[in-house]
N, C-alpha and C positions, 0 to 999 in steps of 0.2 A: 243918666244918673239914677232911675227907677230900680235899674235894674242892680245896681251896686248897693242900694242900701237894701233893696229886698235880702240879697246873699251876707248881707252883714247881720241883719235879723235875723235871718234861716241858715245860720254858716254852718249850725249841726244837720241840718238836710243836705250841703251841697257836701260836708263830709261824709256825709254816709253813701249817697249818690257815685262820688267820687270813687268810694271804697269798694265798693262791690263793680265797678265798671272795670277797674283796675284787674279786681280780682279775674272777672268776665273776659277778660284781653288776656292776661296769663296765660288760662288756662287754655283756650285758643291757640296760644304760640307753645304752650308746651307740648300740646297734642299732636298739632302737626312736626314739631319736631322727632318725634317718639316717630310718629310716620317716615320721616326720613328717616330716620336711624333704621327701623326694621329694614324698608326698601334697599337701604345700603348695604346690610348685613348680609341679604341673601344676592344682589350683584356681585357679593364679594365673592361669595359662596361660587355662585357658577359662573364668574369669569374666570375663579382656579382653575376647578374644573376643564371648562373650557381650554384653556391653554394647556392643561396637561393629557388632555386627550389631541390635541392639538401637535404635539410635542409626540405623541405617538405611532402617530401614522409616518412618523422615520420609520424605514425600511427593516431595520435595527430592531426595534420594539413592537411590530405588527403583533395585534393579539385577536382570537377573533369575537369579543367583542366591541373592538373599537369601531366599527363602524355606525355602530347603535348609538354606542355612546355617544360620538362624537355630534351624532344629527341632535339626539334628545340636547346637549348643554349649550350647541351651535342654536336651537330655536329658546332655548332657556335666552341663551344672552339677546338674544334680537327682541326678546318678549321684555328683557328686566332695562336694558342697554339703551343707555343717550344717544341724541344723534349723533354724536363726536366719534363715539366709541364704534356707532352701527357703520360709518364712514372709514373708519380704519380699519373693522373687520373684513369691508367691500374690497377694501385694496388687497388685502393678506390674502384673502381667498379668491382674488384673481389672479393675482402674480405669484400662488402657492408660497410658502415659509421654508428659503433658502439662506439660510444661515453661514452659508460659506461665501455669499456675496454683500456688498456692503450695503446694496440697498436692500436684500431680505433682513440684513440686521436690522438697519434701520425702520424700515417697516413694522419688523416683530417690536419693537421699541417703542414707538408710537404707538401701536396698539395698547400696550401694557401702560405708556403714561396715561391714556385717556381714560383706560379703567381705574386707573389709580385717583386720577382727577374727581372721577364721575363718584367714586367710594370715597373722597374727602370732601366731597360737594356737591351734597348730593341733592336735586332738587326733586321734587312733589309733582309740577304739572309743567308743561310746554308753555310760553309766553305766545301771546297772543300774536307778537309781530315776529315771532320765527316760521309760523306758517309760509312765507312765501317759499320756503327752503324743503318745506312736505314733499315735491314732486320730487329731488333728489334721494331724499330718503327713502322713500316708495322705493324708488329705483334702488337702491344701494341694499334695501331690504328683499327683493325679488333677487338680485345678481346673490345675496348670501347663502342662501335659503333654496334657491333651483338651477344659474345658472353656470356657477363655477364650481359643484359639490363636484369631488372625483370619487363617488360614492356611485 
């Protein structure tokens, strides 16, 4: 009961307290917002990329600087890319981007919803309990990056 009549006496102190905490928490969640937004902005940026150098190494379009390019936007997305996204990259660039079969479509498909996903949702930092799934990524991060390049 002490403590209710003190905040009835001092109700301009727990407003003011109240005020600037409130304010203090905002700003907080605005900032780290803003932080996701840029972080998204530029995933977005070099999962294009990404797939349109991706999209060139058809036989059709060879140029020669695609092979640059494609490594630099290939280690861009590994460096910006969710694990969802690092996971469907892994399958694409084992099984190569065969668009004339149903499961290359499929593939190239899944790859591009996870980007899509990962640039509408985009999160800040890894959850503490998705750690046990590290050792897959590792691995899916090594097979993209050194042992499926046909570079």
């Amino acid at each position: 009961m002490a403590i209710f009549e003190w905040i009835n006496t001092n109700g301009w102190f727990v407003s003011i307290f109240a005020l600037i905490f409130g304010a203090y928490l905002n700003s907080l969640f605005a900032k780290n917002k803003d932080n996701l937004m840029k972080i998204a902005d530029k995933k977005g940026e070099y999962y294009f990329q990404y797939i349109n150098v991706l999209h060139e190494f058809n036989k059709d379009f060879i140029q020669e600087d695609t092979n640059k390019r494609y490594l630099i936007f290939k280690h861009l997305c590994v460096l910006y890319g969710s694990s969802e996204v690092l996971n469907k990259m892994a399958v694409c660039e084992k099984n190569s981007i065969n668009t004339s079969s149903e499961q290359g479509i499929q593939e190239l498909t899944d790859l591009v919803m996870a980007m899509k996903k990962d640039i509408e949702k985009p999160k800040l930092t890894s959850r503490w309990y998705r750690k046990h799934k590290q050792n897959k990524l590792d691995s899916n991060i090594k097979d993209i990056l050194y042992k499926y390049s046909k570079i």
